[in-house]
C-alpha positions in Angstrom: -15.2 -1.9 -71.8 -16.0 1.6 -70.0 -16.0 2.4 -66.3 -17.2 5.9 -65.3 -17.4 7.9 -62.4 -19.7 10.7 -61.6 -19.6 12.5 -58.6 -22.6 14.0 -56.7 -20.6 15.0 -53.2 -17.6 15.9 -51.8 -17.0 16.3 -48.1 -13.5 17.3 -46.5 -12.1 15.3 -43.9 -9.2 17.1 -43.1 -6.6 19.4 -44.6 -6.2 17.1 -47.3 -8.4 14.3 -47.1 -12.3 13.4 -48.2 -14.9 11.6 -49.4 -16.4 11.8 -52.4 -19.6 9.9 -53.8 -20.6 9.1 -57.2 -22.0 6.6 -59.1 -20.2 4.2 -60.6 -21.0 2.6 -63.6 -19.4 -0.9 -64.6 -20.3 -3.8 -67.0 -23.7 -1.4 -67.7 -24.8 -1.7 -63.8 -24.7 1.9 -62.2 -24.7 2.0 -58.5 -23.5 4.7 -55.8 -19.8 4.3 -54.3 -18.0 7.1 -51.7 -14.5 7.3 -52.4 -11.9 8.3 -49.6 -9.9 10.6 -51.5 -6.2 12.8 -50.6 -5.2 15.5 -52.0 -1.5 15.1 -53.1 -0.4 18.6 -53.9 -0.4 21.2 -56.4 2.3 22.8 -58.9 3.3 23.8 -62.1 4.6 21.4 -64.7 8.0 21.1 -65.4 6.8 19.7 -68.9 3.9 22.3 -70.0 4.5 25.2 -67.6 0.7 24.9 -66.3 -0.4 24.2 -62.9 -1.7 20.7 -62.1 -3.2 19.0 -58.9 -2.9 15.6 -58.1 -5.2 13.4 -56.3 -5.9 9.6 -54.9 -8.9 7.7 -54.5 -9.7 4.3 -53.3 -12.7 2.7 -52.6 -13.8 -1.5 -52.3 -16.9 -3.3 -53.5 -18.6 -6.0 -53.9 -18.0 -7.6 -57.9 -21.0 -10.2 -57.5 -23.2 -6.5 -57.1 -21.9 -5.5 -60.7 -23.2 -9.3 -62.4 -19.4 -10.2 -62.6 -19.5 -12.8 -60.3 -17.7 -15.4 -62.4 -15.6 -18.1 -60.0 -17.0 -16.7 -56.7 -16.3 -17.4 -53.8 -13.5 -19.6 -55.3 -11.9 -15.8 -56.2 -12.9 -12.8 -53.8 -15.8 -10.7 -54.8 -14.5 -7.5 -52.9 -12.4 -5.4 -55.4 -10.4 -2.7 -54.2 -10.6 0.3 -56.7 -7.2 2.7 -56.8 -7.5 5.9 -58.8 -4.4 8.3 -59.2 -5.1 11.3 -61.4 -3.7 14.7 -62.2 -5.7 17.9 -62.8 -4.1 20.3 -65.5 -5.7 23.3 -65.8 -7.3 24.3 -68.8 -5.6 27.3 -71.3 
């Protein structure tokens, strides 16, 4: 029921874009995925007054490489991954 994410490298691409690769865990099978990855800003929260940093990932693989290969190639076995998440800093 988990996915994770662990990063092991981040490389900038540009003033606000990257790459960053982690393995990627999903239905117990762990295997290494790079990410391409913006940066979409920083600022303080309207809501809790601390700063915050938003980001977006998005990566594709393969679902047959996981074991979930149920009904291919009747259904596509490349899955794009999005990933939009917010960084608040800590007190």
């Amino acid at each position: 029921p988990a996915i994770t994410f662990t990063s092991t490298a981040v490389n900038l691409t540009g003033d606000d874009t990257g790459t960053v690769t982690g393995d990627l865990t999903l239905l117990g099978v762990t295997k290494p995925v790079t990410l391409d990855v913006t940066f979409n800003g920083g600022m303080k929260s309207p809501f809790s007054g601390k700063n915050v940093l938003g980001f977006s990932g998005t990566t594709t693989i393969t679902r047959s490489e996981w074991g979930f290969a149920t009904y291919v190639p009747t259904i596509g076995d490349s899955v794009e991954i999005l990933i939009e998440a917010e960084f608040i800093a800590a007190d």
